[in-house]
One Martini backbone bead per residue (centre of mass of N, CA, C, O) as a GRO file, in nm:
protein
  431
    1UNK     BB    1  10.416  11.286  12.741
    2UNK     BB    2  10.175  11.449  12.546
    3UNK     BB    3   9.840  11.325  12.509
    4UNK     BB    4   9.587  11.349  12.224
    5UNK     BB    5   9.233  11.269  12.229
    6UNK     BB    6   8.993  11.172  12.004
    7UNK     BB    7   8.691  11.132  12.162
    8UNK     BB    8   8.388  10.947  12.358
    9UNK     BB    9   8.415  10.644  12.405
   10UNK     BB   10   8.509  10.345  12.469
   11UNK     BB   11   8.800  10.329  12.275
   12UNK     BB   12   8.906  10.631  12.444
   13UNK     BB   13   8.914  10.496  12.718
   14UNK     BB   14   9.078  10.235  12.633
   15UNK     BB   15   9.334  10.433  12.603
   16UNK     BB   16   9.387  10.589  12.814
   17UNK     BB   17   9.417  10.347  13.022
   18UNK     BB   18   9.663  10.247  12.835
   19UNK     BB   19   9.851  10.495  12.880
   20UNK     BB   20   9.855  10.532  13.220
   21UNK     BB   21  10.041  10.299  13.264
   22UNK     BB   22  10.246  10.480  13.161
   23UNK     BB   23  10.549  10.662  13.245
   24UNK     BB   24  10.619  10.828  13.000
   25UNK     BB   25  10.294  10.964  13.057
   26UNK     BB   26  10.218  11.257  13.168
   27UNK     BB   27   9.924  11.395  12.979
   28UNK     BB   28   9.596  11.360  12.949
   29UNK     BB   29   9.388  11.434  12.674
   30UNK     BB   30   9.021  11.435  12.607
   31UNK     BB   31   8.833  11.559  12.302
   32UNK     BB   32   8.586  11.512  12.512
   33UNK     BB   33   8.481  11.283  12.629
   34UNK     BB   34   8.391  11.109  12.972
   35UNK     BB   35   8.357  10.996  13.283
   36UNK     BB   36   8.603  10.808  13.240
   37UNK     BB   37   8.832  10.936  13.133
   38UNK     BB   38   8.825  11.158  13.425
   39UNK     BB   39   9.024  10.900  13.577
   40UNK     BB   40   9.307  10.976  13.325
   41UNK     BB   41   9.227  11.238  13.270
   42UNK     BB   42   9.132  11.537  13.045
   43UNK     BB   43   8.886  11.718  12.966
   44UNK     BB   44   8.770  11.862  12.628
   45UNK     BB   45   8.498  12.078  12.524
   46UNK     BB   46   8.593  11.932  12.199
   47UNK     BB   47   8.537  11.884  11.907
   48UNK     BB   48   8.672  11.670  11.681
   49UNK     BB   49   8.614  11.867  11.438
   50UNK     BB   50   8.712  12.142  11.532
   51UNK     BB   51   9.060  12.231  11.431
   52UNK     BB   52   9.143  12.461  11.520
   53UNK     BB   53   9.096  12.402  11.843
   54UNK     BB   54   9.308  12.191  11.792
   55UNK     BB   55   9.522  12.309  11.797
   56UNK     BB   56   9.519  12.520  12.051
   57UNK     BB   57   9.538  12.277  12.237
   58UNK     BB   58   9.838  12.160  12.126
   59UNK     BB   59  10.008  12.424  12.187
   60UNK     BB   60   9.952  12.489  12.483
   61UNK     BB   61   9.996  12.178  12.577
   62UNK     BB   62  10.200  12.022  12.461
   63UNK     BB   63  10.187  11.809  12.197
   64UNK     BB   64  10.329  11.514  12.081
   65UNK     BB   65  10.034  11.333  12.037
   66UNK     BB   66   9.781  11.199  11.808
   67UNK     BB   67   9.448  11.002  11.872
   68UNK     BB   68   9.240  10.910  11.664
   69UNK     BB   69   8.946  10.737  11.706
   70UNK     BB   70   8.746  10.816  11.509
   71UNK     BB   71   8.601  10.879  11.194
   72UNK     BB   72   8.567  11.154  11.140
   73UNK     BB   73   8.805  11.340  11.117
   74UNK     BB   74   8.934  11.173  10.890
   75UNK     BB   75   8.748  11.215  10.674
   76UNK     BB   76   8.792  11.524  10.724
   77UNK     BB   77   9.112  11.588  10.711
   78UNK     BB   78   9.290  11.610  10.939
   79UNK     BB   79   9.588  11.508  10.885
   80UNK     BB   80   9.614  11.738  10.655
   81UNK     BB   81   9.594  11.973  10.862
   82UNK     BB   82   9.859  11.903  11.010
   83UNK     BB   83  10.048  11.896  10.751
   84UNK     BB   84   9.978  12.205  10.694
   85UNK     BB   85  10.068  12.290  10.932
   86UNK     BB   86  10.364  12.454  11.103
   87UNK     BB   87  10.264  12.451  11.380
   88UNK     BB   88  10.164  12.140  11.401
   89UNK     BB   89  10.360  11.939  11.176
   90UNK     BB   90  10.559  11.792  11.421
   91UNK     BB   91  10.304  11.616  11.517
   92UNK     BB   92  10.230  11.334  11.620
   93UNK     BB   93   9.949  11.132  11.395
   94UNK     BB   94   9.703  10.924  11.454
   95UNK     BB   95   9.583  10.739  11.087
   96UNK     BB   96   9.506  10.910  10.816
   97UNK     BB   97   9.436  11.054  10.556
   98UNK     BB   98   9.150  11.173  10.326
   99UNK     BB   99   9.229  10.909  10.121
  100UNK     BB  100   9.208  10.687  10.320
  101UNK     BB  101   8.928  10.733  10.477
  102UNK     BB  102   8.763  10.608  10.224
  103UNK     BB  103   8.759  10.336  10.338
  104UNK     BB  104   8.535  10.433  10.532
  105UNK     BB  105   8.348  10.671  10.370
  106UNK     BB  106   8.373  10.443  10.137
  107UNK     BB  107   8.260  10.181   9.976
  108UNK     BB  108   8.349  10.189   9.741
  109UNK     BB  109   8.560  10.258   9.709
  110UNK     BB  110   8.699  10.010   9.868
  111UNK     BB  111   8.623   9.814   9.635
  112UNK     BB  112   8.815   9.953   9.431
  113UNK     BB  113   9.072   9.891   9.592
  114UNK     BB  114   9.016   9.547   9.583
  115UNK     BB  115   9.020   9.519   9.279
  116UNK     BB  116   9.262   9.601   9.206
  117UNK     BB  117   9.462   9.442   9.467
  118UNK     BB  118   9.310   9.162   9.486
  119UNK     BB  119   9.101   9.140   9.718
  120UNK     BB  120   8.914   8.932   9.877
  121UNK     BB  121   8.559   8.974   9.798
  122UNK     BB  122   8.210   9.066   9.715
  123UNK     BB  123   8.033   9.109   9.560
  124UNK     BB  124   7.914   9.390   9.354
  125UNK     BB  125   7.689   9.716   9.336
  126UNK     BB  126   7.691  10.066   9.273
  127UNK     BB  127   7.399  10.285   9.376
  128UNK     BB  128   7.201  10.558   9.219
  129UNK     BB  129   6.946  10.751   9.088
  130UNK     BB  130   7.061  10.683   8.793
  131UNK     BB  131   7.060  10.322   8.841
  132UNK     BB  132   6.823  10.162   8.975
  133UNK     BB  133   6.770   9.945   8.771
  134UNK     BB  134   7.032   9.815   8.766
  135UNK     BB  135   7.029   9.713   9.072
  136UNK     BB  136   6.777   9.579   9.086
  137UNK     BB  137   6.875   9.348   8.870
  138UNK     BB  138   7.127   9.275   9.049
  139UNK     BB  139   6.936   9.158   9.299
  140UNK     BB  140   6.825   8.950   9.111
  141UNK     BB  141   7.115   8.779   9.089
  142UNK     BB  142   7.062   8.695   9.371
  143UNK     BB  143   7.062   8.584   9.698
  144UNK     BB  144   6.912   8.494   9.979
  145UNK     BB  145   7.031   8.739  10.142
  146UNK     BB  146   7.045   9.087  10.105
  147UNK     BB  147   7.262   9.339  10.078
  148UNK     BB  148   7.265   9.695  10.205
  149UNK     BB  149   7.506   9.971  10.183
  150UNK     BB  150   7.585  10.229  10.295
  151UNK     BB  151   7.863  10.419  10.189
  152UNK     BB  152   7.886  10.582  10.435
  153UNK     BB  153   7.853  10.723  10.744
  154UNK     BB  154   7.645  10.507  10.990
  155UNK     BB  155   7.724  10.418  11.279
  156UNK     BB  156   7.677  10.099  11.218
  157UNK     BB  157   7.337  10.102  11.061
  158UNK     BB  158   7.411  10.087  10.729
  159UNK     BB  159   7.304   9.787  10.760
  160UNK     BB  160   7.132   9.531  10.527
  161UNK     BB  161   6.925   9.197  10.591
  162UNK     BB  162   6.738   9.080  10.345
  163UNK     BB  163   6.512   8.799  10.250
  164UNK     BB  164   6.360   8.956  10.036
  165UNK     BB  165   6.328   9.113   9.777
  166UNK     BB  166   6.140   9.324   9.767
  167UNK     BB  167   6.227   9.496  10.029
  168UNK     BB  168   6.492   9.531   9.899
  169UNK     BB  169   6.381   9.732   9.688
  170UNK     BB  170   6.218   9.911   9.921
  171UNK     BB  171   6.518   9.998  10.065
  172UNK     BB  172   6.659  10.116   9.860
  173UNK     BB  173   6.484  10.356   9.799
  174UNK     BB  174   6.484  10.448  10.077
  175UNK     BB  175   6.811  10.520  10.090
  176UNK     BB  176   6.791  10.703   9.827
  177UNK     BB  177   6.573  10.878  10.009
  178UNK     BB  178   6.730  10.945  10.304
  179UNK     BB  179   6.731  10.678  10.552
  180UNK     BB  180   7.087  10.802  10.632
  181UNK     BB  181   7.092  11.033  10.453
  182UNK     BB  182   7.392  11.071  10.279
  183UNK     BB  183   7.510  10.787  10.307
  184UNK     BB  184   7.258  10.689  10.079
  185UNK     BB  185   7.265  10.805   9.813
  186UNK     BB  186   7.480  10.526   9.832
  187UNK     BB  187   7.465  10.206   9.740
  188UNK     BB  188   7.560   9.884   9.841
  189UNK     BB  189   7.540   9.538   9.655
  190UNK     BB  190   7.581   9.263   9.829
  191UNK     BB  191   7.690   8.957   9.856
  192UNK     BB  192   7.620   8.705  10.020
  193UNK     BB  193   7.841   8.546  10.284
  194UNK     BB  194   7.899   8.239  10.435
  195UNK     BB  195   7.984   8.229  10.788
  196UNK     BB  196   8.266   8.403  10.985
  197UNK     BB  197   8.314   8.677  11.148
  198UNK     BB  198   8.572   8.885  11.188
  199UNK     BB  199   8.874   9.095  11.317
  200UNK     BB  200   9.136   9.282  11.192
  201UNK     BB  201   9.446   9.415  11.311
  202UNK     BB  202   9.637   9.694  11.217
  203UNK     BB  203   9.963   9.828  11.253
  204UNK     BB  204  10.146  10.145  11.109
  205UNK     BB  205  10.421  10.285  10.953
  206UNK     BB  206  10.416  10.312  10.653
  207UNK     BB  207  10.602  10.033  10.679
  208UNK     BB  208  10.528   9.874  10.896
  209UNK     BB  209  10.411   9.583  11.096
  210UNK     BB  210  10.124   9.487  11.315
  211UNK     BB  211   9.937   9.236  11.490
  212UNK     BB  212   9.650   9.240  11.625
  213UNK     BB  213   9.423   9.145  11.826
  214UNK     BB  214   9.142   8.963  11.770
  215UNK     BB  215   8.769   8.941  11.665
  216UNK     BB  216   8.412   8.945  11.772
  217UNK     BB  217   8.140   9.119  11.697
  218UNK     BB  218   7.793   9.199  11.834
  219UNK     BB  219   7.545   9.410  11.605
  220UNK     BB  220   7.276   9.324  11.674
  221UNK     BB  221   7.090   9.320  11.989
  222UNK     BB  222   7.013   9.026  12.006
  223UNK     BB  223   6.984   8.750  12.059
  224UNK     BB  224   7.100   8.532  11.825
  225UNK     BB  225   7.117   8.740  11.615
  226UNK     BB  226   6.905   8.964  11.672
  227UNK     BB  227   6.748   9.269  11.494
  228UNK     BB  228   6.896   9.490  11.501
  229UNK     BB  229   7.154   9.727  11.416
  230UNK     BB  230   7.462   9.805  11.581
  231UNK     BB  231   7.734   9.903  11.661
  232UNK     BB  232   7.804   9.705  11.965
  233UNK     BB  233   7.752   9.453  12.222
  234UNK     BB  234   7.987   9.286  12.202
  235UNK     BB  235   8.353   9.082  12.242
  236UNK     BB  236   8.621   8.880  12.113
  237UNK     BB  237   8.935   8.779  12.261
  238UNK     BB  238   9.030   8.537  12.063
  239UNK     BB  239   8.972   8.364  11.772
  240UNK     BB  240   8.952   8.053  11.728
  241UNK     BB  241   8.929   8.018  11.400
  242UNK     BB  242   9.218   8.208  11.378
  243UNK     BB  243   9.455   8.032  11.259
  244UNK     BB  244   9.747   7.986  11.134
  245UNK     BB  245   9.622   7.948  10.851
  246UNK     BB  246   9.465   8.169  10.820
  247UNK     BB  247   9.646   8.414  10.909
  248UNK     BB  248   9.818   8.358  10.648
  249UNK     BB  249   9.580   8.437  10.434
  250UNK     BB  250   9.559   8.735  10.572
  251UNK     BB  251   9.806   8.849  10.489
  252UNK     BB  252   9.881   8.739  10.187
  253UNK     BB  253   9.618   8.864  10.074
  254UNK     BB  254   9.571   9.128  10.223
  255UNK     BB  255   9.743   9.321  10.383
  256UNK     BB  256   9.960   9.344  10.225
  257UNK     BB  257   9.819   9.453   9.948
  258UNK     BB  258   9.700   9.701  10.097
  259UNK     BB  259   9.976   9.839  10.204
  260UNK     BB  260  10.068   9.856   9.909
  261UNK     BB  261   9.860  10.025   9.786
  262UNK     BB  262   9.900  10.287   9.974
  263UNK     BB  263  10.210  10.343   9.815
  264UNK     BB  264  10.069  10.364   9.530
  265UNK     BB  265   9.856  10.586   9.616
  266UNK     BB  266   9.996  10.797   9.818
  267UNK     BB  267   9.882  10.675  10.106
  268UNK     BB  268   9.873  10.813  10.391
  269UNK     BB  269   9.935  10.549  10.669
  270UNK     BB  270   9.857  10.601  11.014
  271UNK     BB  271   9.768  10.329  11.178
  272UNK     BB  272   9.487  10.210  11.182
  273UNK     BB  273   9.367   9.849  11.046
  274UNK     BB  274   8.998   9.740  11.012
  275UNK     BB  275   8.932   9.459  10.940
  276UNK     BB  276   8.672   9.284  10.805
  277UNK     BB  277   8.565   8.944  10.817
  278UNK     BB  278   8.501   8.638  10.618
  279UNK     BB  279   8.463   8.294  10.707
  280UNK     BB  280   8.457   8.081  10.403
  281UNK     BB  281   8.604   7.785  10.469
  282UNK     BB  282   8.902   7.931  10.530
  283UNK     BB  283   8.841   8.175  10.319
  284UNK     BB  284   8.934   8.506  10.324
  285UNK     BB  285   8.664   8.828  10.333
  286UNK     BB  286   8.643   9.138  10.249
  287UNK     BB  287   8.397   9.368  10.392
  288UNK     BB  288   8.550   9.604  10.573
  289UNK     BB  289   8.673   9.890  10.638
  290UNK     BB  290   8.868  10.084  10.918
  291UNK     BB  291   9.066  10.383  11.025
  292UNK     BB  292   9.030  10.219  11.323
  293UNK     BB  293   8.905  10.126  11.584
  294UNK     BB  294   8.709   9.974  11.726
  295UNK     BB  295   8.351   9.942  11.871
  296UNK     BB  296   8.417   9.687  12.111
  297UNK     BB  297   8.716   9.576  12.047
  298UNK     BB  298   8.889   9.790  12.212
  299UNK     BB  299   8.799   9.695  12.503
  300UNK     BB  300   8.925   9.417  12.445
  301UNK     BB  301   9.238   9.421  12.325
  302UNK     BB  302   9.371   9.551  12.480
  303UNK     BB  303   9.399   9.444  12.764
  304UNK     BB  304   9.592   9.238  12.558
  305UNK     BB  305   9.794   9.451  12.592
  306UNK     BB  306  10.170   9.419  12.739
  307UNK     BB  307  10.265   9.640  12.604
  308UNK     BB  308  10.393   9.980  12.587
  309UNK     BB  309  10.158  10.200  12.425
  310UNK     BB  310  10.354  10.448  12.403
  311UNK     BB  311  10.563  10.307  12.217
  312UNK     BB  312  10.394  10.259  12.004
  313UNK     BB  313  10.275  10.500  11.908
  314UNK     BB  314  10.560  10.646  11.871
  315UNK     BB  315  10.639  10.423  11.650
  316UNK     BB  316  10.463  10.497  11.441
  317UNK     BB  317  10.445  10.773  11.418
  318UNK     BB  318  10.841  10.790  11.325
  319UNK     BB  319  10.883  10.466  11.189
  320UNK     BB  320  10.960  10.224  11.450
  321UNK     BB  321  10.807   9.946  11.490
  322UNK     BB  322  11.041   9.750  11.387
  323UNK     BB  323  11.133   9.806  11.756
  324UNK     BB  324  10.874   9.669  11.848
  325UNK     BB  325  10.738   9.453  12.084
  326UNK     BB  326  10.481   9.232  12.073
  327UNK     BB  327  10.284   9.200  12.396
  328UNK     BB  328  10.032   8.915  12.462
  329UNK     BB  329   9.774   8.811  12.614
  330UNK     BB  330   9.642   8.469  12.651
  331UNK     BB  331   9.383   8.526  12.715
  332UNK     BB  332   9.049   8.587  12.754
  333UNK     BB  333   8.830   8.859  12.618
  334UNK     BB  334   8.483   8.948  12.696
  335UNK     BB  335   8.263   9.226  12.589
  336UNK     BB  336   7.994   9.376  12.730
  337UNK     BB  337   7.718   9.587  12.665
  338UNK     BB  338   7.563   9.849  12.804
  339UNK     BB  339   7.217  10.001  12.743
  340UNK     BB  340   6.972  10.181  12.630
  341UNK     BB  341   6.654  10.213  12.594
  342UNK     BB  342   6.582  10.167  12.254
  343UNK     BB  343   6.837  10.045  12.155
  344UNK     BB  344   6.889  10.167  11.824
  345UNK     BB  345   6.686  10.378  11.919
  346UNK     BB  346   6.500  10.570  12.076
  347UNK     BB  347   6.685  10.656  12.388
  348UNK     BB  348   6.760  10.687  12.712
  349UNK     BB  349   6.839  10.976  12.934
  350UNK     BB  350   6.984  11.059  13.200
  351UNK     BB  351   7.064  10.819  13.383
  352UNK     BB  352   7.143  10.645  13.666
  353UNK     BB  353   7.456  10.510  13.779
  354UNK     BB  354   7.528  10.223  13.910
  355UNK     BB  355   7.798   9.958  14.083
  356UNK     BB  356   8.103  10.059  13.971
  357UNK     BB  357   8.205  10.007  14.261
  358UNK     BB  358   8.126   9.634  14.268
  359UNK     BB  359   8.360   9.570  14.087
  360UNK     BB  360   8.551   9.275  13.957
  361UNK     BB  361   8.748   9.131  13.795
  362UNK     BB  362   8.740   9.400  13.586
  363UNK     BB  363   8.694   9.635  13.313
  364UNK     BB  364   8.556   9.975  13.286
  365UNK     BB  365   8.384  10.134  13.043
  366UNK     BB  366   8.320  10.395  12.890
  367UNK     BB  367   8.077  10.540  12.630
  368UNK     BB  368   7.766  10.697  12.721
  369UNK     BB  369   7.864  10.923  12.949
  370UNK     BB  370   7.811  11.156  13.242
  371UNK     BB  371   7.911  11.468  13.476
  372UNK     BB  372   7.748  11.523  13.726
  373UNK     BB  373   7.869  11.790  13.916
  374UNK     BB  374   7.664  11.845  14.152
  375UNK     BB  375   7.616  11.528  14.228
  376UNK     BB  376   7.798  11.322  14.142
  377UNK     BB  377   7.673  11.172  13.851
  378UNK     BB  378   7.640  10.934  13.676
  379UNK     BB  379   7.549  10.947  13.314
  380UNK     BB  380   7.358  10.893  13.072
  381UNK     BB  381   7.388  10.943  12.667
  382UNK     BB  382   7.382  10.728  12.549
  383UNK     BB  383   7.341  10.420  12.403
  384UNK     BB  384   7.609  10.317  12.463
  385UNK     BB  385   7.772  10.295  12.799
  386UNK     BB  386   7.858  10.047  12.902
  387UNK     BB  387   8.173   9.846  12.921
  388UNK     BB  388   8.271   9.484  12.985
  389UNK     BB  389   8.572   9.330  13.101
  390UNK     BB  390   8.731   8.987  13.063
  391UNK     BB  391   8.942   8.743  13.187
  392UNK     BB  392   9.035   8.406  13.110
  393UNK     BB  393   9.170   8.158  13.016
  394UNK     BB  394   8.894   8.112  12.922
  395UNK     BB  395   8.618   8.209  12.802
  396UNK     BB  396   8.405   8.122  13.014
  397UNK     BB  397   8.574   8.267  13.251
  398UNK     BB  398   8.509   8.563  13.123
  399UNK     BB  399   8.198   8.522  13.081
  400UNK     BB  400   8.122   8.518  13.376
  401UNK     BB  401   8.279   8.800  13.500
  402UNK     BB  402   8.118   8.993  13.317
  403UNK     BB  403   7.808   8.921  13.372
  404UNK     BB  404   7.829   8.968  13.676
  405UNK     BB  405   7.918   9.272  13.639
  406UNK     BB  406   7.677   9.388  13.474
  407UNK     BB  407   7.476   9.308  13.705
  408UNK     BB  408   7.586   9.559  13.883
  409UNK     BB  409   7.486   9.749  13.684
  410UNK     BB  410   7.292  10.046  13.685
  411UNK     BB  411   6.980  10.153  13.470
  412UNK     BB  412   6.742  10.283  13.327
  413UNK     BB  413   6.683  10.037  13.044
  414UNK     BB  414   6.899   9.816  13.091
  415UNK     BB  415   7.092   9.628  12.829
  416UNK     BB  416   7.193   9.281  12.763
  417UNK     BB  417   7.391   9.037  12.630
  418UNK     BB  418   7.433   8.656  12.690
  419UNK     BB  419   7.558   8.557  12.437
  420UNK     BB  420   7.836   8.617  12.442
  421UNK     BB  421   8.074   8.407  12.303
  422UNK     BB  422   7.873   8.130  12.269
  423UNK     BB  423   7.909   8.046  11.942
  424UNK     BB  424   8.244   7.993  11.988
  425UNK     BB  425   8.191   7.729  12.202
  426UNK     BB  426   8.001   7.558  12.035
  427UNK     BB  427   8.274   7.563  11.814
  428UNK     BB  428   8.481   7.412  12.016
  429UNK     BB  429   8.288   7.159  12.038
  430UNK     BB  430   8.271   7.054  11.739
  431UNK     BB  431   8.547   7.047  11.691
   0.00000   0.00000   0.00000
């Protein structure tokens, strides 16, 4: 089988690592892809929204499988494209249409969907340039914290929570005068909830499901859950107060009324859905919808099955999925993201990475990488640069394996948070 990624982040190396380990499959092509790609497959200098490009190389190489990893080409339409196009419409394509993809293209959209499916979620009202004042007013009728939500794709940096009303006022303004560009034109204004966030998986072939390992990614800058937000600093999984009486309410709540939502709907949905949860006191509210797999979740998550991954792919894909065995490893997984300085703002690039071959018991992936030809060094490029995992029956075990190993790994501007799944561990001692 020859299989094409597309997306260069650490979600889609974590994708080829574990398709290249299945013997069935043949060719991997990542496009556009990054250096750790590289060491599984073949590297495509292709925009994955470039559609025509993505047709061409899929007849070349006689692509038998495309799985989507961003969210950028669903939203854009890419599903749609392909089945519409009778030269490759016989290519099965991991994703959602896209009617589908708008439940994370607009967060509106998806508050609507989940009204209508009695889905439970947070108060909400959506604000554009013509009902502000209405907007105001739900603000005030909130308490603090306030959330104000870009309706866009705004690469994971689209939310605020802010502690003052005015500044709430004053950011929401800033937010539809284009503080996120088009993204906030529309802003969603939701209830805060307090609890304990957490993301489940649910992979589909439009008929039946399977659940994947569960996950909390950590999405602050700073240690302690401060600072600004970022795409995600890094991820545990499984989620230790998702127990299964918790996880039965997440299915019959949640999931299947979403399923059953999108064959009502006539939404072609194939591939993954990203439920972002908020658990408050046991009763499970979804915060947002994702149509792949999240980034830094998908380098924990992954590592943890234990199925043939092209297998589950190909009957997704075919809508074979009731007959593929899903085996997790019980282990826990810990993923800790080493970024450029300065982000999740301005961030340094091109620094040479150093140190990723003294690494040990544990998986590095890359997220924002590129292999310098010339002097064969790999560098940064992006603000999140490389992704660590690692496994042990303990959480503790597993996070001390992760740490030790992100400090090996070096570059100008380093850093990393060292408190991931410190907040689940001291949650298992209160427990």
């Amino acid at each position: 089988m020859n299989i094409l990624i597309l997306g260069a982040g650490g979600r889609e190396h974590a994708l080829a690592w574990k398709l290249r380990q299945s013997k069935k499959v043949k060719n991997i092509f990542i496009a556009p892809g990054n250096a750790g790609t590289l060491t599984v497959g073949k590297n495509l200098p292709v925009d994955s929204t470039d559609f025509d490009e993505i047709k061409r190389i899929c007849i070349e190489n006689m692509i038998d499988l495309v799985i989507v990893g961003s969210e950028a080409p669903l939203v854009a339409g890419i599903v749609d494209y392909f089945h519409n196009d009778h030269a490759i419409c016989d290519i099965d394509i991991i994703g959602p249409d896209k009617t589908g993809a708008q439940l994370e293209g607009s967060k509106a959209f998806a508050k609507t969907f989940m009204n209508k499916y009695n889905i439970p979620t947070a108060a909400h009202f959506t604000v554009n340039a013509d009902n502000l004042e209405a907007g105001i007013e739900f603000l005030k009728q909130q308490q603090s914290p306030y959330v104000l939500k870009a309706n866009g794709l705004a690469a994971g940096k689209g939310v605020l929570i802010i502690q003052d009303l005015d500044e709430a006022v004053s950011e929401l303004k800033l937010m539809l005068e284009g503080k996120f560009g088009s993204a906030s034109s529309q802003v969603v204004i939701e209830q805060f909830l307090d609890g304990i966030e957490l993301s489940v998986f649910v992979l589909t072939d439009g008929i039946s499901y399977k659940i994947l390992p569960t996950a909390k990614d950590y999405k602050r800058i700073g240690e302690g859950d401060s600072g600004l937000n970022t795409g995600g600093m890094g991820a545990v999984s499984p989620v230790i107060f998702a127990d299964r009486q918790f996880m039965q309410k997440v299915e019959s709540e949640i999931i299947i009324p979403t399923l059953d939502g999108f064959k009502k709907e006539n939404i072609h949905y194939i591939g993954f859905v990203f439920i972002g949860l908020m658990n408050v006191d046991g009763q499970p509210y979804v915060i947002e919808y994702n149509v792949r797999l999240g980034d830094p979740e998908a380098e924990c998550i992954i590592p943890r099955i234990n199925s043939d991954f092209s297998d589950l792919m190909k009957a997704t894909g075919n809508g074979t999925l009731s007959d593929i065995e899903l085996e997790i490893d019980e282990r826990f997984a810990v993923t800790i993201m080493l970024v450029s300085g300065g982000y999740p703002g301005e961030f340094l690039r091109n620094k040479s990475i150093t140190g990723i071959n003294n690494t040990k018991d544990c998986v590095v992936f890359h997220a924002g990488t590129s292999m310098d030809i010339e002097t064969e060094t790999i560098k940064s490029v992006g603000g999140r640069v490389i992704a660590v995992t690692a496994k042990d029956y303990r959480m503790e075990g597993a996070r001390s394996k992760a740490l030790i190993n992100a400090e090996k790994i070096m570059f100008e501007g380093r850093y990393f948070r060292r408190d991931i799944g410190l907040d689940l561990i001291h949650y298992a001692v209160k427990k």
